[in-house]
C-alpha positions in Angstrom: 0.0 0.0 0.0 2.6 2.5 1.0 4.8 1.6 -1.7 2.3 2.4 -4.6 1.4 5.7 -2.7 5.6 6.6 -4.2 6.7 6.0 -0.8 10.6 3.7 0.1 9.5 1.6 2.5 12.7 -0.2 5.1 11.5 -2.7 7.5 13.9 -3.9 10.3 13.0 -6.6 11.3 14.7 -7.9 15.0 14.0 -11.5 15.8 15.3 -13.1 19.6 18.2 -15.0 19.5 18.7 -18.1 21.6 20.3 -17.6 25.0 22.0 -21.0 25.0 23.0 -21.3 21.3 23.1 -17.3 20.2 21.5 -18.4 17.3 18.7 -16.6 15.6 15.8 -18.2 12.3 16.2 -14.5 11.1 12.2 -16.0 9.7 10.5 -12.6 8.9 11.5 -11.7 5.5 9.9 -15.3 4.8 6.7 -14.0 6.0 6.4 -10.9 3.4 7.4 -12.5 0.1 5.2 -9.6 -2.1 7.2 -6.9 -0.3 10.6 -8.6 -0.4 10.1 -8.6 -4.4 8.9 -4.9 -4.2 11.7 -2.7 -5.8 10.5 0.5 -3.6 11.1 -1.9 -0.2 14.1 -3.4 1.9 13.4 -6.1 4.4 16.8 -6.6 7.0 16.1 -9.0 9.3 18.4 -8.9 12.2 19.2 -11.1 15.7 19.1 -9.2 19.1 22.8 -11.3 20.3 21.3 -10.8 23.8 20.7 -7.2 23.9 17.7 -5.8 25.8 14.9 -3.7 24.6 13.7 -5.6 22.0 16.0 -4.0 19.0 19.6 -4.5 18.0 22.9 -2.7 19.4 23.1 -1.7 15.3 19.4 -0.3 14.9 19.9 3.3 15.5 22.9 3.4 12.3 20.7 1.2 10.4 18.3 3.5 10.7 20.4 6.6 9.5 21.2 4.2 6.7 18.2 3.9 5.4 17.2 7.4 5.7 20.8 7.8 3.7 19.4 5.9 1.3 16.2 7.4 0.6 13.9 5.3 2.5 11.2 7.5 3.7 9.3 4.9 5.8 11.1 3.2 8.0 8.9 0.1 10.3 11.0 -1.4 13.2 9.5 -4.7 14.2 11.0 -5.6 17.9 11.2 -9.1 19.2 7.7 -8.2 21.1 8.4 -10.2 24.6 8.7 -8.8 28.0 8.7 -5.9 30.2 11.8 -4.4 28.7 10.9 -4.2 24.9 10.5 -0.6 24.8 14.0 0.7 24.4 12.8 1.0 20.9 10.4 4.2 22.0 13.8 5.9 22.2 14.5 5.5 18.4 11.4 6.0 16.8 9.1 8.6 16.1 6.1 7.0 16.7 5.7 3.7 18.8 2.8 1.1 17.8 1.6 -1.6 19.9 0.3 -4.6 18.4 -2.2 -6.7 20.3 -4.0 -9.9 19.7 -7.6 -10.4 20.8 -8.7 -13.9 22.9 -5.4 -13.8 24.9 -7.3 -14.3 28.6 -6.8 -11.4 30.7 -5.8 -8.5 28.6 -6.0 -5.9 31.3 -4.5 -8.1 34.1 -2.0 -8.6 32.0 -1.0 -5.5 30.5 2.5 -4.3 31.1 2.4 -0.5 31.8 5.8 0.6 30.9 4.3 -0.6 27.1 1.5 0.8 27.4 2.4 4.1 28.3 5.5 3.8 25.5 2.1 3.5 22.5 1.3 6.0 20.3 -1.2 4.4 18.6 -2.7 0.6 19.6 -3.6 -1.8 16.8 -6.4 -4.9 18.0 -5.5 -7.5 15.4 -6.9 -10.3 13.9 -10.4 -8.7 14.1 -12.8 -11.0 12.1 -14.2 -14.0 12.1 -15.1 -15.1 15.6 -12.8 -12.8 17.1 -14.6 -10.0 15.9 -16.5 -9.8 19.1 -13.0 -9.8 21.6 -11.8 -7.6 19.2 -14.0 -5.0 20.2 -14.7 -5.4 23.9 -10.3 -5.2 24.0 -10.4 -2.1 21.8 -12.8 -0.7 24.8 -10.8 -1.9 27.7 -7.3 -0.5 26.3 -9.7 3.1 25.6 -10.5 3.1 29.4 -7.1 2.3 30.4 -5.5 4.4 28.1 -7.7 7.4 30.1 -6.1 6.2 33.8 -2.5 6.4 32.6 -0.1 9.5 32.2 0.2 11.0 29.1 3.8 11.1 27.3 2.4 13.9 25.2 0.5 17.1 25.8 -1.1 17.1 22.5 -1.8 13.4 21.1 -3.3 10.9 22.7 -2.9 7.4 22.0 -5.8 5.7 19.7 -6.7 2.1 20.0 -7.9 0.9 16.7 -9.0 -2.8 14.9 -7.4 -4.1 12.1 -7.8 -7.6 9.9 -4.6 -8.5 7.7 -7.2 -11.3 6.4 -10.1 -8.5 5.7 -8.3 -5.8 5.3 -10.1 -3.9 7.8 -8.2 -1.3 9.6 -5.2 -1.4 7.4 -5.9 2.4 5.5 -6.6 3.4 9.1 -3.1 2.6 10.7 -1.3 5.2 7.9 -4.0 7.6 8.5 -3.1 7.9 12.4 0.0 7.6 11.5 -0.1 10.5 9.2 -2.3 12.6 12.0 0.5 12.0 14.5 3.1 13.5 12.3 1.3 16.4 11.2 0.1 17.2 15.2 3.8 16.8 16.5 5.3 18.6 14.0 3.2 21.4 14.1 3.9 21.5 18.1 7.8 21.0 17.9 7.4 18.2 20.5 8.4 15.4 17.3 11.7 17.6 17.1 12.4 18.0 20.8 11.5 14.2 20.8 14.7 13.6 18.4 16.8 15.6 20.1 15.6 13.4 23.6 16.7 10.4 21.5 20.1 11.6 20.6 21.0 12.0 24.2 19.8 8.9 24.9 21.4 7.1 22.0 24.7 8.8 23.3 24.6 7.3 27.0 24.0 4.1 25.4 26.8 3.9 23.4 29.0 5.3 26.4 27.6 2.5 28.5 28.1 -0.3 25.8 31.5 0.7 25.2 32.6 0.7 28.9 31.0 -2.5 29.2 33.3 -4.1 26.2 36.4 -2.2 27.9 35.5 -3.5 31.4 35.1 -7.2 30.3 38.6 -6.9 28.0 40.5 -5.2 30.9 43.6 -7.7 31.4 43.5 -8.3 35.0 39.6 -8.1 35.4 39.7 -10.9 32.3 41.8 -13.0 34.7 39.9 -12.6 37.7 36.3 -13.3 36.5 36.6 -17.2 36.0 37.6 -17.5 39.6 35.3 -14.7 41.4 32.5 -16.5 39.1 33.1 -19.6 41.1 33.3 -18.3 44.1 29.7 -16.7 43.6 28.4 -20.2 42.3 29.9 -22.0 45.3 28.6 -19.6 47.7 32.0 -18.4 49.2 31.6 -14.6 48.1 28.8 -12.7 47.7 27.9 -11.2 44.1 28.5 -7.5 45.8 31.7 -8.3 47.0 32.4 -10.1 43.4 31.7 -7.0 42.0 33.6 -4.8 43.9 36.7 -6.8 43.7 36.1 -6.6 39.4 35.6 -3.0 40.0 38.6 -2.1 41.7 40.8 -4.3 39.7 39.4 -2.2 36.6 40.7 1.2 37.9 43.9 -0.4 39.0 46.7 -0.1 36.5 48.7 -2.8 35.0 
């Protein structure tokens, strides 16, 4: 749809990778075989290697790369498990939360920090017999949506249905998309938003890069095998673990 509208469309695509093997199926460019043979569309599916928040350590240059490259459109799916899946928020213009109907609880079940991270919430599979869930979860997530802070002070988030099988919905996901760019761009708050996200992406990188140095430092290198142990065995405490790796990081060889 986008792509005959004259729009590039890039879709990052971040599936979990195993925690015992590290491996990854990489199985989502399988799943969209018209867009993958779309000439106006790029499909890079990538493995998280362990890093929280849903996304990749690479996704914030392969999103510069894309806008390099002329992609206008740029959909970044996250592994969409756990409580921490939201680092993505801090990359993206726009989050959207994708929810099934029929899952049991909805509301019971609802992790807030996602919620409150949504821009705009999508009920899918809505036909068929789930027609009728669809709609009594598009009315719970309205209500909640009401009882929880707002991260902006001029949209609020819409809950909407949508059918991939019908087709329902589908026109109305751009068109809120569309609205929400058009409102927080005519506020500033979109570019004070990217400017957020800058800083952000900043103290990540510092923090990932003192975590590479920390774990390469010679003599804390040597010691972790054996204060690992320790911790296992019971004999030392993870604190004192820690503080022993910590100080043997500022000493000098």
């Amino acid at each position: 749809m986008l792509t005959e509208r004259g729009h590039k469309l890039s879709v990052l695509a971040v599936d979990p990778s195993s925690c015992t093997s590290g491996g990854s199926l990489l199985g989502d460019k399988t799943r969209m075989t018209e867009l993958s043979r779309d000439m106006n569309a790029y499909i890079r599916p990538s493995p998280t290697r362990g890093t929280l928040g849903g996304v990749t350590r690479t996704t914030n240059e392969a999103i510069l790369l894309c806008e390099g490259g002329g992609y206008d459109i740029i959909l970044i799916e996250t592994v969409g498990v756990g409580q921490s899946e939201f680092a993505v928020a801090d990359m993206v213009d726009m989050f959207v939360l994708l929810l099934p109907p029929a899952g049991g609880d909805e509301l019971q079940g609802i992790k807030r920090g996602i919620i409150e991270m949504a821009d705009l919430v999508a009920i899918t599979k809505s036909d068929g017999d789930l027609i009728v869930p669809a709609r009594r979860i598009q009315a719970e997530y309205v209500s909640a949506l009401k009882l929880l802070r707002r991260r902006s002070g001029v949209w609020r988030p819409k809950v909407i249905r949508i059918s991939a099988r019908s087709g329902e919905g589908i026109t109305d996901v751009w068109d809120k998309m569309k609205e929400f760019q058009d409102v927080m761009l005519a506020s500033g708050e979109l570019i004070a938003k990217r400017q957020r996200q800058q800083k952000v992406w900043m103290w990540n990188l510092i923090q990932e890069n003192v975590l590479e140095h920390f774990r390469t430092h010679p003599t804390v290198r040597e010691q972790i095998p054996l204060l690992e142990e320790r911790v296992l065995s019971g004999s030392l405490s993870p604190g004192l673990a820690a503080d022993l790796l910590l100080k043997a990081f500022k000493s000098r060889d």
